[in-house]
C-alpha positions, 0 to 999 in steps of 0.5 A: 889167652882169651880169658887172661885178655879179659882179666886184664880188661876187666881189672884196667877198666875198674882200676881207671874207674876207680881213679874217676880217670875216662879213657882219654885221661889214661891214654895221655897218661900212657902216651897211646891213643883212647883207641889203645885204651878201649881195645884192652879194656874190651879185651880185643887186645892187651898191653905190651908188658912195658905198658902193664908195669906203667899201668900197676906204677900209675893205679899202685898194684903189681902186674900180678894184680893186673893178670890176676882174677882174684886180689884177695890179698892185695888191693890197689892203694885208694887214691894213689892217683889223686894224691900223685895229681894233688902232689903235682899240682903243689910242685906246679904251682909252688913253681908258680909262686917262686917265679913270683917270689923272685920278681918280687924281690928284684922289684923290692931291690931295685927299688931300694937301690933307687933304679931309674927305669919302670921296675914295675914291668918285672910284674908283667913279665913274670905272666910269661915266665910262669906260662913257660913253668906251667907248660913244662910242669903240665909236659912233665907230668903227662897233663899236655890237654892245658898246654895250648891254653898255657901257651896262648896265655904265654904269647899274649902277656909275651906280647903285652909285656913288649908293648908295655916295655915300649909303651912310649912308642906305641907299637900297637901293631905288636898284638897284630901278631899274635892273631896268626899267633893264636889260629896257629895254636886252635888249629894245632890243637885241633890237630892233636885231637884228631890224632888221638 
């Protein structure tokens, strides 16, 4: 058993230097803790099965691959997880520009069709709607690390977006909101690292 927990060290920790991932990257990934990740790349424990098959899936090997010393015959595909992150982010952001996309159009419409009232805050809405698509892509994929700046980028044009809506009024006293608002996000974040 001591030698087959230090294949499966061995062939963790080359297969997430390979992918230039740290051990926090892997963790997230995985959803376990880089505490996790340490003890099987020392040996000191290995992975559940369940765990072994997300890690072949997500480095492109088989479980054999990871259990095995020798790999003569098959190699880890070079750069699977930079082509999956690349894929991700082309998703994510096309998500992005179609958010755009549409207020643009509206915006062309309404204005064709001569509406009466600031067509142009369509824009600044837009920001939130995008925060939200970014933090539900960045959840999807396991990339989580960015949602607290997603988030805070969301509360904020939330709130210029308010304002800007009742520009008239001048309810300054909306942003006044979002300090708690954004001391809530640092200390939640701070939280999360701590668990990790």
């Amino acid at each position: 058993m001591t030698d087959l927990k230090k294949t499966v060290a061995k062939n963790i920790s080359e297969l997430r230097r390979k992918s230039g991932l740290t051990q926090l990257d892997l963790a997230e990934r995985l959803n376990y803790s880089d505490k996790a990740v340490s003890k099987w790349e020392s040996g000191a424990s290995i992975p559940d099965v369940g765990v072994l098959l997300e890690i072949a899936k997500l480095f492109g090997v088989t479980v054999d691959y990871l259990l095995s010393e020798e790999h003569e015959k098959e190699e880890p595909c070079a750069g699977t997880e930079n082509i999956r992150s690349r894929r991700h982010m082309v998703i994510t952001l096309l998500s992005v520009a179609l958010v755009w996309l549409i207020a643009t159009a509206v915006f062309v419409i309404l204005e064709l069709c001569g509406a009466k009232w600031a067509t142009w805050l369509l824009f600044a809405y837009a920001v939130p709607v995008s925060s939200v698509v970014l933090i539900v892509f960045n959840s999807i994929w396991g990339y989580k690390r960015k949602n607290y700046l997603y988030i805070s980028v969301l509360m904020w044009s939330l709130i210029a977006s308010i304002y800007l809506s009742v520009l008239s009024l001048n309810y300054w006293q909306l942003f006044i909101i979002g300090i708690p608002g954004q001391i809530i996000i640092f200390l939640w974040a701070g939280m999360k690292k701590r668990e990790k």
